[in-house]
C-alpha positions in Angstrom: 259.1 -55.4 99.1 260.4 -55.3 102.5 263.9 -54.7 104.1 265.1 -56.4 107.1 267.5 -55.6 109.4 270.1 -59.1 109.5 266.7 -61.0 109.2 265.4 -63.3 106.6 261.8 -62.5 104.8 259.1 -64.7 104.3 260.4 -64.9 100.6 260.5 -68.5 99.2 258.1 -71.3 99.9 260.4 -73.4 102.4 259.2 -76.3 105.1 260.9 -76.5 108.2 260.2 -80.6 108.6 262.2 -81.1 111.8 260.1 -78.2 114.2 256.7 -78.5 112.0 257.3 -74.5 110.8 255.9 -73.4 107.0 257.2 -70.9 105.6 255.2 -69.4 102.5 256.5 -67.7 99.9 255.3 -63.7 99.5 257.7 -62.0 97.3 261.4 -61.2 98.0 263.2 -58.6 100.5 266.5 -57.2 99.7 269.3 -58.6 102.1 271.1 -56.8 104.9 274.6 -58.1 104.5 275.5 -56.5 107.7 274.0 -57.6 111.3 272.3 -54.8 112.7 273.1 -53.8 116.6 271.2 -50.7 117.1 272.5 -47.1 116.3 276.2 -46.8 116.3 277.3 -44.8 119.2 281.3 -44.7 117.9 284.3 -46.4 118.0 286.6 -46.7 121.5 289.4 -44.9 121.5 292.4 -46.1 123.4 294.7 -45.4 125.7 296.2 -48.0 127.3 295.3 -51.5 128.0 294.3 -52.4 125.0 290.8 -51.6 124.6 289.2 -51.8 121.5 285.5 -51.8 120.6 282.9 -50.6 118.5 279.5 -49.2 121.0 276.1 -49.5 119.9 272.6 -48.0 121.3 270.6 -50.9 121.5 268.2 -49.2 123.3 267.0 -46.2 125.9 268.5 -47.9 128.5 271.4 -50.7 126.9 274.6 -50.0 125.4 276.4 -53.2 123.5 280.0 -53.3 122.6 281.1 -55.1 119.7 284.6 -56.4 119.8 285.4 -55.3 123.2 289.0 -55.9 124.6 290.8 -54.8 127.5 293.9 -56.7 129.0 292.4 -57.3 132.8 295.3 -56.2 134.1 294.3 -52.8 136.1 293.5 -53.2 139.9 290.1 -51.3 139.8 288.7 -50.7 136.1 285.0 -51.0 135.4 282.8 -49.6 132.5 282.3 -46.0 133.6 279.8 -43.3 132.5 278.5 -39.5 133.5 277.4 -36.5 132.0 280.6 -34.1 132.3 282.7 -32.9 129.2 285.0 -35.9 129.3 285.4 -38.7 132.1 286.3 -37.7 135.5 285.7 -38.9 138.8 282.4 -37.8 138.7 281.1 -40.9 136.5 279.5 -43.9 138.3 279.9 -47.8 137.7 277.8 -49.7 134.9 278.2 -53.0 136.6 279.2 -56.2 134.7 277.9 -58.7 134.6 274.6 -56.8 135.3 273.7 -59.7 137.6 276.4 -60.6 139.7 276.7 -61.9 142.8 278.1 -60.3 146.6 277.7 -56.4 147.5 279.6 -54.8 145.2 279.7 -54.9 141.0 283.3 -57.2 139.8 286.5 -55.7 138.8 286.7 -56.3 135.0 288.6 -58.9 133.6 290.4 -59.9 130.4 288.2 -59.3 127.5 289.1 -60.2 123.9 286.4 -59.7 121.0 284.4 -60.2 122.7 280.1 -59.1 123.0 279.1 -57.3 125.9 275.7 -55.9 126.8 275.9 -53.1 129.3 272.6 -52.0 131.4 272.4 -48.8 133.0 271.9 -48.4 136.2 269.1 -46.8 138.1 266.9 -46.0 135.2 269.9 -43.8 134.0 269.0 -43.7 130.0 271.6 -43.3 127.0 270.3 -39.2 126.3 271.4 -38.5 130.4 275.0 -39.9 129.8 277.8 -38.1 127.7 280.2 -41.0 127.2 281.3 -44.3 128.4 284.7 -45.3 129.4 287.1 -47.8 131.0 288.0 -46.3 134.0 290.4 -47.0 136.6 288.8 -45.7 140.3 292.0 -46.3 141.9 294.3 -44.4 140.5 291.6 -42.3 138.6 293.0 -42.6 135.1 290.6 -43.3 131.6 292.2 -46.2 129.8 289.6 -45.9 126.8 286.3 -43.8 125.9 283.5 -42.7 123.6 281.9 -40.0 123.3 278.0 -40.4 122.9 276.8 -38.0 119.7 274.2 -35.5 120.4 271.0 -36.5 119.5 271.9 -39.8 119.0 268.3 -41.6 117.2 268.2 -44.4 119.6 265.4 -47.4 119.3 263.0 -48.3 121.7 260.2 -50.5 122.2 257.0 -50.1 120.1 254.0 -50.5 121.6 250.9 -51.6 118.9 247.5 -52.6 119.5 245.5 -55.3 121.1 244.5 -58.2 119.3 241.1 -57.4 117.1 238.4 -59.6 119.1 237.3 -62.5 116.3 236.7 -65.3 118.1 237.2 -68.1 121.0 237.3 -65.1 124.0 240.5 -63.9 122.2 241.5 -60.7 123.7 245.2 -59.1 125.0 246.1 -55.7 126.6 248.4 -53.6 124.0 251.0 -55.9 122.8 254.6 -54.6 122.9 257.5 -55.0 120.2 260.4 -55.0 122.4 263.0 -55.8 120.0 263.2 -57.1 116.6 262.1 -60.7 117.4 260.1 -60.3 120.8 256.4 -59.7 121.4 255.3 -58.9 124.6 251.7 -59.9 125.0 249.9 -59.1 128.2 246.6 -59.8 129.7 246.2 -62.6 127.2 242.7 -64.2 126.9 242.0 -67.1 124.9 239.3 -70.1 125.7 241.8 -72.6 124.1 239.1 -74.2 122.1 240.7 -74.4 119.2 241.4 -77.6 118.4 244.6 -76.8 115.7 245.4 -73.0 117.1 249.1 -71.5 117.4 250.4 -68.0 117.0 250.6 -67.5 113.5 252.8 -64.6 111.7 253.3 -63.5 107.7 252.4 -61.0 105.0 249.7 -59.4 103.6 246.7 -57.6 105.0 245.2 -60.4 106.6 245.9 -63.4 108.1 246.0 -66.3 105.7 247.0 -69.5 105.6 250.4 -68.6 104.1 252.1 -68.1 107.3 254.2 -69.4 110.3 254.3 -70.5 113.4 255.4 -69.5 116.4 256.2 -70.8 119.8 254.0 -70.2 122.3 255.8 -68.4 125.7 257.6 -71.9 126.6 259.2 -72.3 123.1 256.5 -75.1 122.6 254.9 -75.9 119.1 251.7 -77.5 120.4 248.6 -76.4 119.7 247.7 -73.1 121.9 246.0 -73.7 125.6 243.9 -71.5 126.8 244.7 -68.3 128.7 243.4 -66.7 131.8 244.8 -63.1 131.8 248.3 -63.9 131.4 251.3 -61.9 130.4 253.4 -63.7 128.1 256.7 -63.1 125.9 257.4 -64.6 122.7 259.6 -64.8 119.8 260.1 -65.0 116.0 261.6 -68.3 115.0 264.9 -68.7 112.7 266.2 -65.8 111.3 262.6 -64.2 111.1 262.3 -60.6 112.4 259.5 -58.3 112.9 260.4 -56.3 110.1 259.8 -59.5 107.5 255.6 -59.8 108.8 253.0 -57.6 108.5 250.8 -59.2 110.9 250.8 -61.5 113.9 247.6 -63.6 114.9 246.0 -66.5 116.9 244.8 -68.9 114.1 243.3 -72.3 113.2 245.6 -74.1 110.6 242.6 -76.9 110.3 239.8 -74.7 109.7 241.8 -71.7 108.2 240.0 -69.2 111.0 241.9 -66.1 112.2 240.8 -65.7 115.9 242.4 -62.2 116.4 245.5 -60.5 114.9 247.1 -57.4 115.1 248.8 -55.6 112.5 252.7 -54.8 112.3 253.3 -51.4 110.9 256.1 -51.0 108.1 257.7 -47.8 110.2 258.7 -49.9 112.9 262.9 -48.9 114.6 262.7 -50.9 118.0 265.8 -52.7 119.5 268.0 -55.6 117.7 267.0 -58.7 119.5 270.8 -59.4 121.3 269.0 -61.4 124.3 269.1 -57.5 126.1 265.4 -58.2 127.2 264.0 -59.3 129.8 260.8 -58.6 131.1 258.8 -60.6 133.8 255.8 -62.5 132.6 253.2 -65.0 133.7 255.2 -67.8 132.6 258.2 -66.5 134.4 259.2 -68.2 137.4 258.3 -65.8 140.4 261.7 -63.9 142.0 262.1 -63.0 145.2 262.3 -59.0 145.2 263.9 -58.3 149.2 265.9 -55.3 149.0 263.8 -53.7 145.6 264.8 -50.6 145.2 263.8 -47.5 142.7 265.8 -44.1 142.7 262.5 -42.5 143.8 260.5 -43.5 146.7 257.6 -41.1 148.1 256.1 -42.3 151.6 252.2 -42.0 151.1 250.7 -42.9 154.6 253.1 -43.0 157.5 254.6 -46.1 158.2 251.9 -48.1 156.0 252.3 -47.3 152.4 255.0 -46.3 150.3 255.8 -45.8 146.4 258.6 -46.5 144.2 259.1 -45.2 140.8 260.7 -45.1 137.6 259.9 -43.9 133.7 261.2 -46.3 131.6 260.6 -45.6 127.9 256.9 -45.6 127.1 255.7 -46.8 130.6 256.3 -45.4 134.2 257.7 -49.0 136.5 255.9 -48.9 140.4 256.4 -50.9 143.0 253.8 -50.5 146.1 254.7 -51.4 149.5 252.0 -51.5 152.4 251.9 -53.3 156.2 249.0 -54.4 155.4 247.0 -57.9 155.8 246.5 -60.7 153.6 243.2 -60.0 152.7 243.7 -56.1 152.3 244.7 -54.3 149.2 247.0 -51.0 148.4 245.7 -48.5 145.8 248.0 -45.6 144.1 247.1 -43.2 141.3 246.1 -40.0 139.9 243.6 -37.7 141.5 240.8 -36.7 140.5 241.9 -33.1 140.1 245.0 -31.9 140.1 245.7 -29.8 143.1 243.7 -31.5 145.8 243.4 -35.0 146.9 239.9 -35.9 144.7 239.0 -39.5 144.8 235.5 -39.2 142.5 237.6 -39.5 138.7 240.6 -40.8 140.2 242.7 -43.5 137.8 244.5 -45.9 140.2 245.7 -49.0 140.3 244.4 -51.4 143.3 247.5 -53.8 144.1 247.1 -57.3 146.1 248.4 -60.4 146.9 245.5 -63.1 146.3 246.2 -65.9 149.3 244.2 -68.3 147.5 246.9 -68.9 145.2 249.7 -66.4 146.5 249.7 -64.7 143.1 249.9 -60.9 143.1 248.0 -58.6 141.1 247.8 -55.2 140.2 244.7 -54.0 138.3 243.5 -50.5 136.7 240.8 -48.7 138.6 238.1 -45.8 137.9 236.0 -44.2 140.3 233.1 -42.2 139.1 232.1 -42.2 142.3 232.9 -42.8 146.3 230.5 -45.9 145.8 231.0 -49.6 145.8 231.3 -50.9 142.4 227.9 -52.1 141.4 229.1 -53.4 137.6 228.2 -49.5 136.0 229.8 -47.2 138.2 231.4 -46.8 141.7 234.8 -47.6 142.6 235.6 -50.2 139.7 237.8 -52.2 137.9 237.8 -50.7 134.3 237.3 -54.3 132.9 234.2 -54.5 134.8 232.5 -51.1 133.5 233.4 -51.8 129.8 237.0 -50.4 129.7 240.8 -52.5 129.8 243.1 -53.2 132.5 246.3 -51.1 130.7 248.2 -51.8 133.9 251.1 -54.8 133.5 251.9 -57.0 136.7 255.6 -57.4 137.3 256.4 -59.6 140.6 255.3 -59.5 144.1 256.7 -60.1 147.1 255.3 -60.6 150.8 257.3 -61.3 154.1 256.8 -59.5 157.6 253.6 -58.0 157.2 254.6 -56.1 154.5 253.2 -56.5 150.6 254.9 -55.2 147.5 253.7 -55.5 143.8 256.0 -54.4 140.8 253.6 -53.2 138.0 254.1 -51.0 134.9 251.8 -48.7 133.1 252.2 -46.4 130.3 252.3 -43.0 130.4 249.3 -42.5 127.1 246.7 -45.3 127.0 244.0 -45.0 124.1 241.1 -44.5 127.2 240.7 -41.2 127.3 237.7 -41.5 130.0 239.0 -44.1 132.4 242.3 -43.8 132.0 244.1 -40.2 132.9 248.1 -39.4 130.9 250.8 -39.1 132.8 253.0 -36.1 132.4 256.3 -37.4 131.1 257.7 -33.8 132.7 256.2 -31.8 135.4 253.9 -32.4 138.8 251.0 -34.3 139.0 248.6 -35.0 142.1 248.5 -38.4 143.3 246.3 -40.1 145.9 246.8 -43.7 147.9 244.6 -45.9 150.1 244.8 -49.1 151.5 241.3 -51.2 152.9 239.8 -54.6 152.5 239.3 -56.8 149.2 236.2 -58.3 149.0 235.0 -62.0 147.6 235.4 -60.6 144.3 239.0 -59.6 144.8 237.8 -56.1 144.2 238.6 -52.9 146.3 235.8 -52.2 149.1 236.2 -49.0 151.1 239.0 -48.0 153.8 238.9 -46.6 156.9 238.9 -42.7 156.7 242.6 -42.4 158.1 243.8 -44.9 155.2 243.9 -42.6 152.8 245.8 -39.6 151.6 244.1 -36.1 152.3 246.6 -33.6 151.7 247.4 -32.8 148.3 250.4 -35.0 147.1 252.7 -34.3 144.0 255.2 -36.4 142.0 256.7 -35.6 139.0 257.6 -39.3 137.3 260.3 -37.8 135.3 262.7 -36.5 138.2 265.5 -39.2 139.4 266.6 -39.5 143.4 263.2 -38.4 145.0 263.3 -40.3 148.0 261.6 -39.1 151.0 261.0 -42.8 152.9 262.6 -42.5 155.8 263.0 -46.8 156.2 262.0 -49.6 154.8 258.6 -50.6 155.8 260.2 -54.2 156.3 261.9 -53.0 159.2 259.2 -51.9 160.9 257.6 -54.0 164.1 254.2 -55.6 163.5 250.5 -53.3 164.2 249.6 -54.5 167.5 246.4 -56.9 167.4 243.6 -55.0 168.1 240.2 -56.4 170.3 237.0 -56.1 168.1 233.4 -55.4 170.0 231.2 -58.0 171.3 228.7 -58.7 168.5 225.1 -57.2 169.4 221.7 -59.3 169.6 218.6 -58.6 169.1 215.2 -61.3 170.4 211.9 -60.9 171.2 211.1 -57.9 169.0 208.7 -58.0 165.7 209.6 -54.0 164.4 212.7 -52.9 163.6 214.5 -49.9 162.0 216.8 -50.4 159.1 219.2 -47.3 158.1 222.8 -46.7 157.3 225.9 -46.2 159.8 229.6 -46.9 159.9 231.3 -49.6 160.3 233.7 -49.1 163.7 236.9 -49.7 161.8 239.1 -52.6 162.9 237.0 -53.1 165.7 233.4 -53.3 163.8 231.9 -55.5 160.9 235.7 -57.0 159.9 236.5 -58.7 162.8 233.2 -59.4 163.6 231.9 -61.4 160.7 234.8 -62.2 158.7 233.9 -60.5 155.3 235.0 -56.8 154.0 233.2 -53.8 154.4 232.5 -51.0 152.2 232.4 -48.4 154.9 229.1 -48.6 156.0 226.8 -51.2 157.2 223.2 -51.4 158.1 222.1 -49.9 161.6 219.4 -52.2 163.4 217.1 -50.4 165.9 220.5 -48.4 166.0 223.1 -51.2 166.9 225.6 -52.1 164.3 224.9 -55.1 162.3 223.4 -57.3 165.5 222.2 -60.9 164.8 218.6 -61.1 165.2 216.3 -63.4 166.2 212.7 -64.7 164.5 210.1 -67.2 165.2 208.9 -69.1 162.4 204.9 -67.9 162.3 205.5 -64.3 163.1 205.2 -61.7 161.0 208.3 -58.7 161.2 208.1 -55.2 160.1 211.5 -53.2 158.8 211.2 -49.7 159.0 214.4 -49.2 155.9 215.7 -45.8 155.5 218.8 -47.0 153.2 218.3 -44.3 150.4 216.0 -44.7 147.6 217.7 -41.9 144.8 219.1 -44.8 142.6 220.8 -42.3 140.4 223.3 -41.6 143.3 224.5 -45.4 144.3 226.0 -44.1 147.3 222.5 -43.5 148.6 220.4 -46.0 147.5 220.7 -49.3 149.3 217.8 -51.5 149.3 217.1 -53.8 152.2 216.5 -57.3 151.3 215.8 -60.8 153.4 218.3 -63.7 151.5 220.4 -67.2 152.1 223.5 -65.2 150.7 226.2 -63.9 153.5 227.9 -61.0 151.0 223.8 -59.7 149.5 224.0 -57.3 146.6 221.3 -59.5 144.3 220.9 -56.9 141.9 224.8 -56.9 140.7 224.9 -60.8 140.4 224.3 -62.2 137.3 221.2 -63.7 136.0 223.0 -67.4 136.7 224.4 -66.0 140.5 220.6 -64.6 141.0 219.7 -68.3 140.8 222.1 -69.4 143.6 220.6 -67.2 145.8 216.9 -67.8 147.6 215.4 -64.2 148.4 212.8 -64.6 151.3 211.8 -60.6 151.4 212.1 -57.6 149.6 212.5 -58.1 146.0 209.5 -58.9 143.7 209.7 -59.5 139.3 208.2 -57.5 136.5 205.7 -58.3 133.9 209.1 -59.6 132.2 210.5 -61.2 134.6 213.3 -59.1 135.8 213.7 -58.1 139.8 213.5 -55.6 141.4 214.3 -54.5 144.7 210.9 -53.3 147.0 212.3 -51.6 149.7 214.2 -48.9 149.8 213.1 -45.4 151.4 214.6 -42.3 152.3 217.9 -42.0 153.5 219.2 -42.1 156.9 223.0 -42.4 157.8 224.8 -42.2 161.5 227.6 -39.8 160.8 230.7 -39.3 162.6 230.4 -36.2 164.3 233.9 -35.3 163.9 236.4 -38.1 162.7 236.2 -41.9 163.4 236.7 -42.6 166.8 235.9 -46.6 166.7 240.3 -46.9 167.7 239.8 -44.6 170.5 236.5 -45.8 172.1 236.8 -49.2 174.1 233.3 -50.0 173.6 230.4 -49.9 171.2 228.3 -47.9 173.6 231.2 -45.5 173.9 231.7 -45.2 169.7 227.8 -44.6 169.4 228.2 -41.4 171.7 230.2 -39.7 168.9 227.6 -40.1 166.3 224.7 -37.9 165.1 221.8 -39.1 162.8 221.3 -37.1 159.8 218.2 -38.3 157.4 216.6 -36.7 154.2 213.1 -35.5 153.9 211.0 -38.7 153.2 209.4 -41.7 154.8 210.7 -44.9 155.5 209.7 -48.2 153.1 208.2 -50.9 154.7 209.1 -54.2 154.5 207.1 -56.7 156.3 208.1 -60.5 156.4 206.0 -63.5 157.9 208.8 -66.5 158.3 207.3 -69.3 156.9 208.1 -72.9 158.5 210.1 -73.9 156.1 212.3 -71.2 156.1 215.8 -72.2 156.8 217.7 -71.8 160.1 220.1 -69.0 159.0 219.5 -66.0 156.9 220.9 -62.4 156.1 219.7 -58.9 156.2 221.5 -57.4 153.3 221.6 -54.5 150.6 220.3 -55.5 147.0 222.8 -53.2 145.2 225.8 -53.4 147.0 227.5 -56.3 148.8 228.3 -56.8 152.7 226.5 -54.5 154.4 224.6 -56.7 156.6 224.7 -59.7 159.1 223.0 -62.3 160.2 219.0 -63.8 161.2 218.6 -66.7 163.3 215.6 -68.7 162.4 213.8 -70.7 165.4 210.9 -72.4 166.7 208.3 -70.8 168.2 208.8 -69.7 172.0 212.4 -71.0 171.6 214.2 -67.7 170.5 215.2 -66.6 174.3 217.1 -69.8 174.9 219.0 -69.4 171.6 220.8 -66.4 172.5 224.3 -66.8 173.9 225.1 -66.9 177.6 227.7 -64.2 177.4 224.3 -61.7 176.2 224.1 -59.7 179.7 220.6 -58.7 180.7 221.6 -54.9 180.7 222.2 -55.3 176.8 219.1 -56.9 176.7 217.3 -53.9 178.2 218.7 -51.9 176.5 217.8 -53.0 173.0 214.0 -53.5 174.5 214.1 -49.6 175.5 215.8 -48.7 172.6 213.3 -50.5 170.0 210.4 -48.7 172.6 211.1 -45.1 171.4 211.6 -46.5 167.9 208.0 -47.7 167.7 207.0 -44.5 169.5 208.7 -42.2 166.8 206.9 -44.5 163.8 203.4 -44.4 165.3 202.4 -41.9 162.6 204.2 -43.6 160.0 202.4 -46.9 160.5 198.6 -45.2 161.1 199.7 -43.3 157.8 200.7 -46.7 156.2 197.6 -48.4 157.3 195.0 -46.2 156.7 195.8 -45.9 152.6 
């Protein structure tokens, strides 16, 4: 038997013919002849004016008054609460309505019995306030109060499972009971291949065709579509409550097949459901969020990112706000140790607008190591390395060069490898970044001055940190900034292939129109020229990308492909089949590539910081680099372009994506002519004497490699 708080049980068999509902009978539950409004705070006690009313708890943050009446006729009342011994001046306005309109909160009217729902302000919650009055600021006199009892038990949200994975793709982030007829659902996932499928609610312990339905997150009854990742909100029809069920589910009613359900536990105390929730979904209509504000605000990189807080409950609320481009991200999280800035086991969340479809996004993050994400390790979504995305996108918002994204996360997950707590009370190191997002919407690296070094603290708990000096909003637009020519290479059959930098926001970016990771592939020591071939010769790479594939931010096999991004061995078997490989990667016995050329590693280093900003040309960046290269020998990669081969190809890294650029194909003896005017002879010389001393300096590699 179950007992339910002013709801009805699924008790006798009843059909609800007009909306299509069943309702199956399961035993009896014992009545609540009294509606339930969350814990009784007290009773008002008045004055003058006549106020009456009896104050609830509904929740951490929401008070609701039963009854309420006041006579409207004071010049300058409003509800009024603070934390001193009784009210005084030193209270602060709990505006009604919560949503009203012009600068400052209404003047209360006439009330009479009537139901109001009060909202704190400024994640102010029920334990940090003492009592709540009618207060007059004019004449600063208390026409009516309550006192708030110590320890008051007050209901909150309760946060359960995700769905069990059964069927159709079904899968959801940890659903949330937010009060006693609401289910939050995020990150929903469902093929909608079920041809008779709804949400589906009743008793027992499993799903079974004795049950209900519910309405999807648009108060529709049709069967279910399918879902994409969305965050949805729904709720219990009738008079049903959360405490009459002890499951809810996605099932079939034609084929009687439970897709996924999660189970509703029998301890539950969350909110009454007095429409005091509202949280932002998929299916809610975007808002426009100019002038969001937190209490807390910390300013992460100057003038370019900042970070807004709030604990609210179970989850910690964030907004992010970066001058940042379109295609560009903002990341935000815990370090990888506490006490320094660590990125290697840092849990952040990367946050973007996608301008495909001007959606924002906020997704969880863990980086095992400073690599790109390869689809096992690196800098990775969680979803993509076998984890969950436990981070909840709120709204987004982007005018004047300026991003934000609202997301919530809370403070325990059940990841205990990708997902770090965070400390309800006390310090905790924090790191930020901003950089490019590349075709897959996924972080690729930033620039080394995009990032936090110094070791930053926040405690989540604390209320009025705020350390942004302005608005980022305010701010006048970065000035445009002139990329490097792009380099050329012709006429030249043997070539070196290692690692380097990738000049910033004057480098690969701008130059070819894709993200970068960081670093790039070198060319006879040019960043990522376009080279030449004749179709009939045969070309020799010299690769020293890193061949340790146990460290993935060494090993970066050189490969000849169709594909402008690269990173063949991260693609799936379907992908690999999109792409034409024309050098360097060969197949097994089984079937299964592999990548052929590899080598040790050689990288041009900064010698001090990144000076690509500072230096006006590429010449003048490549004087404050130094070449640093393990003990090894280069791998050799040589390619004889066939006729057929097609007119444009790419130099690119097997394992990781957009590292290279791009090789012309021509016609014999026709290579000279296809290079571009604006290619001045002195470049031209240059690369010849350049590639010179690289032969010289692989003389005894190549005798070595021919005489085996």
């Amino acid at each position: 038997m179950m007992t339910s708080r002013g709801g009805s049980s699924i008790a006798t068999a009843l059909v609800w013919a007009a909306t299509g509902l069943q309702l199956l009978s399961h035993g009896e539950s014992r009545p609540n002849t009294s509606p339930y409004y969350g814990s009784k705070v007290g009773t008002f006690k008045s004055f003058e004016h006549k106020v009456k009313g009896e104050v609830f708890a509904v929740d951490e943050t929401t008070l609701f008054i039963k009854g309420f009446t006041y006579d409207g006729t004071a010049p300058d009342a409003y509800f009024w609460v603070g934390n001193t011994q009784r009210p005084s001046p030193e209270g602060y306005i709990v505006p009604y309505p919560e949503d009203y309109a012009g600068r400052d909160p209404p003047i209360l009217g006439r009330f009479h019995m009537a139901d109001v729902i009060l909202k704190l302000p400024q994640g102010k919650k029920v334990r940090d306030i003492q009592w709540l009055a009618v207060w007059c600021r004019r004449f600063t006199v208390n026409f009516g109060d309550v006192y708030i009892p110590p320890n008051l038990d007050v209901p909150k949200a309760r946060v359960l499972p995700e769905f069990r994975r059964l069927a159709h793709g079904l899968r959801s982030g940890n659903i949330s009971v937010l009060d006693a007829k609401t289910f939050y659902i995020p990150n929903l996932h469902y093929d909608g291949a079920g041809p008779d499928a709804y949400f589906w609610v009743g008793n027992g312990t499993e799903p079974s065709p004795l049950g209900i339905k519910v309405p999807n997150e648009v108060g529709s009854l049709e069967p279910l579509r399918g879902y994409q990742g969305e965050d949805i909100e729904i709720q219990l029809p009738g008079n049903l409550t959360v405490y009459d069920i002890d499951w809810l589910a996605v099932w079939c009613v034609q084929y009687r097949h439970n897709f996924g359900h999660v189970n509703i536990p029998k301890d539950l105390d969350v909110p009454p459901a007095l429409g005091q929730t509202k949280i932002t979904t998929s299916s809610t209509p975007a808002t426009d969020i100019v002038g969001f504000s937190m209490s807390n605000c910390r300013e992460m990189l100057d003038e370019r990112l900042q970070v807004q807080w709030e604990i609210m409950g179970d989850y910690v609320m964030i907004a992010l706000s970066a001058r940042i481009r379109e295609d560009q991200y903002m990341a935000f999280g815990l370090s990888g140790d506490n006490g320094r800035a660590t990125m290697v086991g840092g849990d952040i969340v990367v946050a973007y607008m996608d301008s495909d479809n001007h959606t924002y996004h906020a997704v969880d993050y863990y980086m095992s190591s400073t690599a790109q994400c390869d689809g096992s390790g690196g800098v990775c979504p969680d979803a993509r390395i076998g984890g969950r995305n436990d981070v909840i996108t709120e709204k987004g918002d982007r005018r004047n060069g300026v991003t934000t994204v609202v997301y919530r996360r809370l403070l325990q997950t059940n990841e205990p490898i990708m997902d770090r707590p965070i400390p309800a009370r006390g310090e905790v190191s924090v790191i930020a970044a901003i950089g490019p997002l590349n075709s897959r919407k996924e972080a690729n690296a930033h620039a080394i001055p995009d990032k936090t070094t110094d070791d930053m603290r926040i405690d989540f708990s604390v209320h009025h940190d705020h350390n942004c000096p302005s608005s980022l909003y305010d701010l006048a637009p970065e000035e445009n900034v002139v990329p490097w020519k792009p380099k050329i290479i012709s006429m030249e059959n043997v070539f070196s292939a290692r690692i380097g930098p990738t000049g910033g926001k004057k480098g690969y970016t701008p130059i070819t129109g894709h993200p970068s990771w960081g670093i790039s592939w070198w060319i006879n020591d040019l960043m990522i020229p376009e080279i030449y071939v004749e179709r009939g010769q045969t070309y020799t790479f010299f690769v020293e990308g890193g061949n340790d594939h146990t460290n993935q931010a060494r090993y970066h096999p050189f490969y000849i492909t169709d594909s402008s991004e690269g990173g063949f061995g991260q693609r799936t078997e379907a992908e690999q089949k999109r792409q034409r490989v024309f050098a360097g990667v060969n197949y097994d016995a089984e079937g299964y590539p592999y990548p052929t050329a590899a080598g040790r590693y050689c990288e041009w280093t900064h010698t001090t910081i990144d000076m690509s900003s500072e230096s006006e040309t590429f010449e003048d960046f490549f004087k404050t680099l130094r070449l640093s290269c393990v003990q090894g020998e280069p791998a050799v990669l040589n390619w004889t372009v066939a006729p057929e081969t097609p007119d444009l190809l790419y130099y690119q890294c097997y394992t990781h994506t957009n590292l290279g650029w791009k090789i012309h194909v021509v016609d014999p003896g026709k290579s000279i002519k296809s290079i571009r005017k604006s290619s001045s002879a002195s470049t031209l010389s240059s690369l010849t004497s350049s590639t010179a001393t690289i032969i010289v300096l692989l003389i005894p590699v190549l005798l070595s490699v021919l005489t085996r």
